[in-house]
N, C-alpha and C positions, 0 to 999 in steps of 0.2 A: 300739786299743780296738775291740770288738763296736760295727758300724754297721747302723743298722736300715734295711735298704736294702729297698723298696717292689718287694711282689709286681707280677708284669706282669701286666694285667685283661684282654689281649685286642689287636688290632690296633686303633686309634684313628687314622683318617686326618688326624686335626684336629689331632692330638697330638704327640708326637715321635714317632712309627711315620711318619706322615705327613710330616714334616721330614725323615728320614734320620736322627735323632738314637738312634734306639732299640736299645742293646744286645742285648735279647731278641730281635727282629725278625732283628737283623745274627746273631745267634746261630744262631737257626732256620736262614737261607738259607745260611751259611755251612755248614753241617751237611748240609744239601741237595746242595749241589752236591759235597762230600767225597763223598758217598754215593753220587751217580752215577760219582764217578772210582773207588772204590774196591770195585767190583762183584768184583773177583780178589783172589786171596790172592799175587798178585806184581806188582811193579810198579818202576818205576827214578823216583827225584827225586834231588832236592839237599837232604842233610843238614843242617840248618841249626844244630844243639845236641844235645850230649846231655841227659838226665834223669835223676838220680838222685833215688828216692824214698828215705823214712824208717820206710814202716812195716814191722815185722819185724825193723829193723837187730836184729844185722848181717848177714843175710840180707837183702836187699833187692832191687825192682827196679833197674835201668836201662835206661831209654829211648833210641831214637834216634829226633830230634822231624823229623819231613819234613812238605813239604806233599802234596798228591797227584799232584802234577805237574810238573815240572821245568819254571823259569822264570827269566829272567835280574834277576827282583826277587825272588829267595827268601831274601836278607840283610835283608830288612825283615820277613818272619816272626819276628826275636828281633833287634832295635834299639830299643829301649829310648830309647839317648839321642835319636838319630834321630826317633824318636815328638815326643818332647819339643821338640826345638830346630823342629820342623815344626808343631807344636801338631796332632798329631793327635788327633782327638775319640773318643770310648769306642765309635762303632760300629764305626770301622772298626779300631782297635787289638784288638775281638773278631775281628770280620770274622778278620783275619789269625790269630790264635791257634787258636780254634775248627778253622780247615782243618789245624793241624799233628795229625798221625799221630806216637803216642806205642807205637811199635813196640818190646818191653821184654821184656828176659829178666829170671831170679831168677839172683842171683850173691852170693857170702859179699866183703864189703867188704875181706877180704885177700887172696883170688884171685886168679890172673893168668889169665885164657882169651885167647884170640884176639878176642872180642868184647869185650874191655874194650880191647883198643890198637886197634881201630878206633873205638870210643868217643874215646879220646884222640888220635885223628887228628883227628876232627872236631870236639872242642872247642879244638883249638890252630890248627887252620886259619885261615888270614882269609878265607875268602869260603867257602861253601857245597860241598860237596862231592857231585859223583856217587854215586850209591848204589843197589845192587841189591838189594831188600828180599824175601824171601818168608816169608812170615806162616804160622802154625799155625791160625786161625783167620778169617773175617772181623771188620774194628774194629766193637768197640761205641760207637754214636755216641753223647757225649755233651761237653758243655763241663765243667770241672774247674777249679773256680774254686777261690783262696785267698788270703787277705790278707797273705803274704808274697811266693808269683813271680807271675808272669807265666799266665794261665791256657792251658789244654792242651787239645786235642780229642779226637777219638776215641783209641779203644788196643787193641791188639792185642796177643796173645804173641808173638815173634819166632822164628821154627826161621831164618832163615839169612838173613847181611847179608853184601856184598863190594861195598868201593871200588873206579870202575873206573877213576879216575884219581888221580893223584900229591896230596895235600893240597901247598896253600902254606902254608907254616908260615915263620912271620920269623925271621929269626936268633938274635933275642934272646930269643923265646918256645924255642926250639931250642936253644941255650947254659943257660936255666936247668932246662930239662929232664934236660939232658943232668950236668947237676952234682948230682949223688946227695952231695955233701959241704955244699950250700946251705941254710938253712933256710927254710921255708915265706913266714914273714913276710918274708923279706928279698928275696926272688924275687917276692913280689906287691908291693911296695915298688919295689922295680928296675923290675918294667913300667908301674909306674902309672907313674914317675918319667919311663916314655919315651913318655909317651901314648897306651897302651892302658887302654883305660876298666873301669869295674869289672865290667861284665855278661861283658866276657870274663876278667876275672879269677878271677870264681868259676866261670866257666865250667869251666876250664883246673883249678881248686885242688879240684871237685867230682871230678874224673875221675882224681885220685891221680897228675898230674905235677909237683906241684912237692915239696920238701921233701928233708930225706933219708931216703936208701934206706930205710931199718929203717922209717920212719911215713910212708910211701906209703903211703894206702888210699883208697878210696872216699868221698865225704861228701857225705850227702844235700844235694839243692841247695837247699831252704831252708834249712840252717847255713851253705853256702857265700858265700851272698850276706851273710849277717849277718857270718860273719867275713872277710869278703873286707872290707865297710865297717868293720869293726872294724880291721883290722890298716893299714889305711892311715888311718885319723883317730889311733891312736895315735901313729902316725909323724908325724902335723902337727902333733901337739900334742905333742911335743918340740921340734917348730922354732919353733912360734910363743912357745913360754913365751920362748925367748930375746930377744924383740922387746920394745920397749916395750910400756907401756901405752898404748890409743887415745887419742888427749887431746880426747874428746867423748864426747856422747850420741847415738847413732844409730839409727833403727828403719827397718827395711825391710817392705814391704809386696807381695806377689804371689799368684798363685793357677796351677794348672793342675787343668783334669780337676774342677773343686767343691772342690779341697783349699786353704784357704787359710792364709798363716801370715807370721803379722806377727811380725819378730824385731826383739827389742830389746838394742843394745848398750850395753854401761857401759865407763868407763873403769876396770876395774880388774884382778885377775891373772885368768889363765883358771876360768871356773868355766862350768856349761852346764844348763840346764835346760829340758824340754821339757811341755806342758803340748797333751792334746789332747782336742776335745770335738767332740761333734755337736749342730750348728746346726740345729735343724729351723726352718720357715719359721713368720715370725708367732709367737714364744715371748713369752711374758709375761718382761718386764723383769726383773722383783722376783722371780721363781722360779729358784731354781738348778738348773745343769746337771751330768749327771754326767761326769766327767772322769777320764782318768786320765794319771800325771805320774811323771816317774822324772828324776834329777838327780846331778850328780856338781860334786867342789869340785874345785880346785886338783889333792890329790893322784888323784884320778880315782877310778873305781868298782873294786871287789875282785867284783863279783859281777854277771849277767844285769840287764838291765834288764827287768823280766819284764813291767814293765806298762804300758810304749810298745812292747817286744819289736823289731822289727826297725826299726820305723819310727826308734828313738833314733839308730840310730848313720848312718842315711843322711842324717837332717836333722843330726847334728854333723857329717856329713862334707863338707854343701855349707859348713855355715857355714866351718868349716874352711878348706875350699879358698879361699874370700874374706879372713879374715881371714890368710890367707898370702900370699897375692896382695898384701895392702896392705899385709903385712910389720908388724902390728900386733896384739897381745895381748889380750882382752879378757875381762868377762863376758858370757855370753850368755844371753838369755830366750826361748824360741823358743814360740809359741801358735801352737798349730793348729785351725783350723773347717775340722769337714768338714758340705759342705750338701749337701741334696736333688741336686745336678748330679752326685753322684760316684755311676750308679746300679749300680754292680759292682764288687767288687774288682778288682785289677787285679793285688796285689802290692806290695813296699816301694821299687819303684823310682819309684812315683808319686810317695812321701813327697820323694825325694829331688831328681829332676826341679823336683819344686814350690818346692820350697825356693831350689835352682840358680836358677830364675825368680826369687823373691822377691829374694835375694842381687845378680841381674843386676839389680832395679829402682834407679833412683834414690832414696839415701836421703834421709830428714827429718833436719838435724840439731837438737839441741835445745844451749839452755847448761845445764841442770840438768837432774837424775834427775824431779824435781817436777813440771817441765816436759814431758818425753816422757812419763811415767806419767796425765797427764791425759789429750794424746792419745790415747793406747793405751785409757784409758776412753770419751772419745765417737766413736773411729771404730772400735769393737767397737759401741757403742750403735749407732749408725748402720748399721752393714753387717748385723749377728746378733739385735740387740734382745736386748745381753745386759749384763748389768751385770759387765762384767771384774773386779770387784773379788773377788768369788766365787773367780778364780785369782792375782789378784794376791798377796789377803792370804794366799792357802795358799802363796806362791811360799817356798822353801826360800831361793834364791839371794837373793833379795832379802833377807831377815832377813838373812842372810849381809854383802849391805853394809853394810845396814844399823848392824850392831855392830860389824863387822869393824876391827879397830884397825890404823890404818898407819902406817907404820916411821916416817915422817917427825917423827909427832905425839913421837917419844922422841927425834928426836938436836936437840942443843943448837945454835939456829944464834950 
């Protein structure tokens, strides 16, 4: 959902400018110092990702993201989970973003140049890659936010890149490449399967190596990241339908980055619903919040979830990954508050991070639906000053138990 995220009024040394907490602040300096490295139109770093944009398709850019300066922490430029499991704060996650050079040529998404398999060297790499970059232009300095990746720094056109060393590329990142008879989903399935996380999966599914031959192409990297989460939650959720039912009520509660989200499990077959809103500070009780919520049953969705958009399928995918881990089936209710602390996008990896956190907390169990649904009412009062009922009684899944008639209630004991 659209977050009304608060103009910056100026340097405040009282404020978070003066803490170190301030995005805008970390933005500016970070911009700064790009600028002084980046005085020539050549330069050598460590490649850390490619970029594939959208607009045009299918003519479109591609980026090579580097920082300005070759360093033996340039794998933290695009780490995501890393951010996460270290609880990195919004300055410095810009701090890092901001200093990447998004050095970009114009390419038709079925194409083959020589600068697209260096593109795919560096997305299939595991650590950072040498690279000798010369530019057409000097970068124009700017930050390039948006609420599905990860934001970008300055950009330039590219006239000419060449690696000057060997990429390491894994074996198995290298076996499904190499398999032009593999399909896409089943190749991003195999590496999740071997613990390569999903930032390098869409990495990798962005820059046209996986699949077969004939639908190899290009895909901008905000779809790669949505289906990269998509094709591996559908995959869980073929494992999990096999599992029982939880035999409880469960709600987990966590936050990262301002994003909070309290999820409630039911004992019953998979069903998932996502609800998410903005908490501004001090809200009047009895006034409702606007929200937006997208939901799937048992047999799953036929179409986009257009109005959580990428955020859906990252929070199915943490839950996911937990209710597979316990080896148990469930419904799922998932709310989300985002407050005043979240003051940038950042992208859907936040969504998912945060969730991962909530998922990793210690759950509440309750003996009844009646029972957690109260909770879930006074510790939303308590934390947002919000009367949850506003989403409860619009909850899809819920009416769904509610009526839902079980097998048991027809066979004769």
């Amino acid at each position: 959902m659209q977050i009304p995220f608060r103009k910056h009024k100026g340097y405040d040394p009282l404020g978070d400018c003066g803490k170190g907490r301030c995005p805008v602040c970390a933005r500016n300096s970070a911009i700064f110092r790009v600028k002084n490295a980046l005085e020539k139109e050549e330069f050598t770093s460590d490649a850390v990702a490619p970029f594939v944009g959208r607009f045009g398709y299918p003519n479109i850019n591609v980026g090579i993201l580097a920082p300005p300066e070759q360093s033996d922490e340039s794998w933290l430029y695009d780490a995501p989970r890393h951010w996460a499991t270290e609880n990195f704060e919004i300055p410095r996650i810009v701090d890092f973003r901001s200093s990447l050079l998004n050095s970009r040529y114009n390419v038709n998404i079925k194409k083959r140049i020589n600068l697209i398999e260096l593109s795919q060297d560096i997305a299939m790499s595991s650590k950072p890659i040498d690279v000798d970059i010369e530019l057409q232009e000097k970068p124009k300095f700017r930050l390039n936010i948006d609420s599905h990746m990860a934001p970008t720094g300055p950009n330039a056109k590219l006239k000419k890149a060449k690696i000057t060393e060997n990429p390491k590329i894994h074996t198995k990142v290298y076996k499904v490449f190499e398999d032009i008879d593999l399909k896409a989903n089943e190749a991003v399935n195999y590496l999740y399967e071997n613990n390569f996380d999903e930032n390098f999966l869409s990495r990798i599914l962005s820059v046209g190596t996986l699949g077969l031959k004939k639908d190899r192409k290009l895909i901008p990297t905000r779809w790669s990241i949505t289906a990269t989460d998509d094709i591996i939650g559908k995959n869980l959720i073929n494992d999990i339908k096999d599992y029982s039912e939880i035999n409880s009520h469960y709600s987990f509660f966590g936050d990262y980055l301002g994003n909070y989200y309290l999820i409630l499990i039911f004992p019953e077959i998979w069903g998932y619903e996502l609800f998410e809103t903005y908490a501004p500070p001090n809200w009047n009780f009895g006034k409702p919040l606007r929200y937006s919520t997208d939901y799937e049953s048992y047999d799953g969705r036929k179409d986009y979830a257009g109005n959580t958009a990428g955020g859906y399928y990252t929070v199915r995918l943490a839950i996911l990954e937990k209710l597979n881990q316990m080896k148990r089936q469930a419904s799922v209710l998932a709310l989300r508050f985002i407050t005043d602390e979240y003051t940038m996008p950042l992208g859907v990896w936040v969504t998912r991070e945060a969730t991962r956190k909530s998922m990793s907390s210690k759950p509440i169990e309750f003996s009844s639906k009646e029972l957690m649904l109260e909770y879930t009412r006074k510790l939303i009062k308590r934390k947002f000053s919000y009367n949850a009922d506003y989403l409860l009684n619009a909850s899809k899944l819920l009416k769904s138990i509610k009526y839902q008639k079980k097998l048991e209630r027809f066979i004769n004991f």
